[in-house]
Structures are given as structure tokens and as C-alpha cells.
N, C-alpha and C positions, 0 to 999 in steps of 0.2 A: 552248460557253459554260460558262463557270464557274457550277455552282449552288447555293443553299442547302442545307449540311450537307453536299456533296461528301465523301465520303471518299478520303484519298490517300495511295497506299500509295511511300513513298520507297522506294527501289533498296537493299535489303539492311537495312530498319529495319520500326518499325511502322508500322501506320497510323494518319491523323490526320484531324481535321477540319479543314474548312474552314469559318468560320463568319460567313458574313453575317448582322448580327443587326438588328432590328429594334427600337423601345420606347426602353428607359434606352440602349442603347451605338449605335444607327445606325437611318439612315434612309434608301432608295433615293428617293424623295421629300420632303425634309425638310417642307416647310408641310403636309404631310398628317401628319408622326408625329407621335404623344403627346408625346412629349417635345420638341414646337416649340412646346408649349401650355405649356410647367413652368418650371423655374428652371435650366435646363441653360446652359452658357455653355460658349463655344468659344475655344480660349487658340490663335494659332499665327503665324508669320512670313509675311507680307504677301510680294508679289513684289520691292518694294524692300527686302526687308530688314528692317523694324517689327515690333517685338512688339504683337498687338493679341490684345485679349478683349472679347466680343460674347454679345450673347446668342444663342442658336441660333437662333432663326426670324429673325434677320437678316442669318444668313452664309447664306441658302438661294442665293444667286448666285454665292458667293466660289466661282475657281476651284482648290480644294483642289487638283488635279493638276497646280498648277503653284507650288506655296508649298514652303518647305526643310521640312527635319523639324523636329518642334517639337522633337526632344531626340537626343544623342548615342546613337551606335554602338559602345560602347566596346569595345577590343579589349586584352586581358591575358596574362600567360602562367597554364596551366593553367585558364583559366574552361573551364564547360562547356558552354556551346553556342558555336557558330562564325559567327559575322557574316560580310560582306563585304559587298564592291558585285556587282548584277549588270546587265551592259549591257544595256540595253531596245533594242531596235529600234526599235520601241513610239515610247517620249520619244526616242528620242537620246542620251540620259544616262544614268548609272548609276542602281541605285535600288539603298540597302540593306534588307539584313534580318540579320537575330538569329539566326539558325538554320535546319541546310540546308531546312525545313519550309516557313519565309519563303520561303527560295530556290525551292523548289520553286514553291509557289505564285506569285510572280514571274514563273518559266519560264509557267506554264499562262496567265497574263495576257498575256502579250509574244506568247503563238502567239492568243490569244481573237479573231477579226477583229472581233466586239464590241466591245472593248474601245479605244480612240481615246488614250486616254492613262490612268497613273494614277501613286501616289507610295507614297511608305513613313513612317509615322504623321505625316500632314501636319498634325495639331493635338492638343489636349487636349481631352478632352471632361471639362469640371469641373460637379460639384452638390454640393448639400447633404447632409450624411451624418449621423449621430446623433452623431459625436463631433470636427465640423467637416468643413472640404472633402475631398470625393472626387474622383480626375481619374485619368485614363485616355486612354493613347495608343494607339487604336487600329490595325492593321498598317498597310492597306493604304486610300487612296481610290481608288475606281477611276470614272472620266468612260468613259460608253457610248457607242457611234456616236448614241441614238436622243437623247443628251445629260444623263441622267438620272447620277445617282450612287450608287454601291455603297458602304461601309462596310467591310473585313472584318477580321475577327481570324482570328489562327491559332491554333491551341491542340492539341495531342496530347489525345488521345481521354479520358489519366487527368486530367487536367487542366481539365476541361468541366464545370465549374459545375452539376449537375444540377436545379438548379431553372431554370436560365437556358436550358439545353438546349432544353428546346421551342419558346423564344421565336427560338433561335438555328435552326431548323431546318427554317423555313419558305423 
């Protein structure tokens, strides 16, 4: 099973975290986190296709692992990290990510027998910020066999927020 603060060491790179987070960016039980109690609102594409936004303690039923991404995968010449699709056994379908980190982490969900299905930033998690809205696509949803939901971001090790770190590491 894939766990909080995992560290993952890619084939010939550094290592990264893996980061389920708990509070302001995720919730393995939404109606239980603080941030189902706040002003947090959830932006993403329904199964038919619809853009919808919600507030968060009422998408606690939507099934995120099966809605599109809320936002492009763009691919250019010269950008510096490497997207693609990776086939899930898992879904049946491809899921993308951003960089082979994503990927990696992708691969470890698709072997997790935990793990029942999940997607790649299946919404926006938007709030209030001191100088207007803030929103954030987080990587990964992930649906567990036991039905619950996972949250996760990915993030290289220089890159981890250190005040956020703790929250992220439980």
C-alpha cells in the first residue's frame, strides 16, 4: 500500500515524495476534514462531460476516479519535465501525468491491490487567498477497495513546502 510521505527513489534520479495530504489540500474522509467545515470549493467535469463547482463537503459522494481531468497535459518542444499517458490495468484507460515522478507513482497505484480505481487531477480544489482566489489541481484521486479516498500530490523533495511538510506526512 502506498503510504503518507513515501519516499521514491526513480531508476537513475533523485528521490521524491509522495505526498497525501491532509487539512487545506486533501482529505481520505472528506466530512471528517477541516477543510469540509471552511470555504473550500471544488471545480471539475462531471461524468457527462459538465463543468461543475461545489462546495466541498458536498462532493463527499462524487466519484472523483471516474470524472476527466480538470485541466490539460500539455506537451511542447524543449519543456522540462515529460508528461504522457500511462495504461492502468487498474481503470482500463490511460491516466496522465506531468513527469516520470507522476509516472512512477501511477506504476506503484496500478500494482496497490488496495487500490480499486483512481485518476490524474480529477478537480480544482479552490479558497480564499489574501489577494483573491487560490486553486490547485491536485495529482492523483485515488478510490480504495475499503471505498474511502486518497488525495495525492507529487512533489521532488526540493520542492515540499516546509511548513506544509508535516501536515503532508502523516
Amino acid at each position: 500500500m502506498l503510504r503518507a510521505g513515501r519516499r521514491l527513489q526513480a531508476r537513475n534520479g533523485p528521490a521524491h515524495s509522495v505526498e497525501p495530504c491532509e487539512g487545506q489540500l486533501a482529505a481520505a474522509r472528506l466530512p471528517a476534514c477541516p477543510a469540509a467545515r471552511s470555504s473550500f470549493e471544488v471545480s471539475f467535469i462531471d461524468e457527462a462531460g459538465g463543468q461543475c463547482r461545489e462546495l466541498l463537503p458536498s462532493c463527499w459522494d462524487v466519484p472523483f476516479e471516474r470524472v476527466s481531468p480538470a485541466r490539460s497535459f500539455p506537451s511542447y518542444k524543449r519543456q522540462r519535465n515529460f508528461p504522457g499517458l500511462w495504461w492502468s490495468a487498474t481503470t482500463g484507460q490511460h491516466v496522465a501525468y506531468e513527469s516520470w515522478v507522476e509516472r512512477d507513482v501511477a506504476m506503484l497505484l496500478d500494482f496497490d491491490l488496495e487500490v480499486v480505481a483512481f485518476a490524474a487531477q480529477p478537480f480544482w480544489l479552490i479558497w480564499p487567498g489574501q489577494h483573491g482566489e487560490r486553486k490547485h489541481a491536485p495529482d492523483f484521486f485515488v478510490r480504495r477497495a475499503d471505498s474511502t479516498g486518497v488525495v495525492i500530490d507529487v512533489r521532488p523533495d526540493e520542492l515540499v513546502d516546509p511548513e506544509a511538510a508535516p501536515r503532508c506526512s502523516r
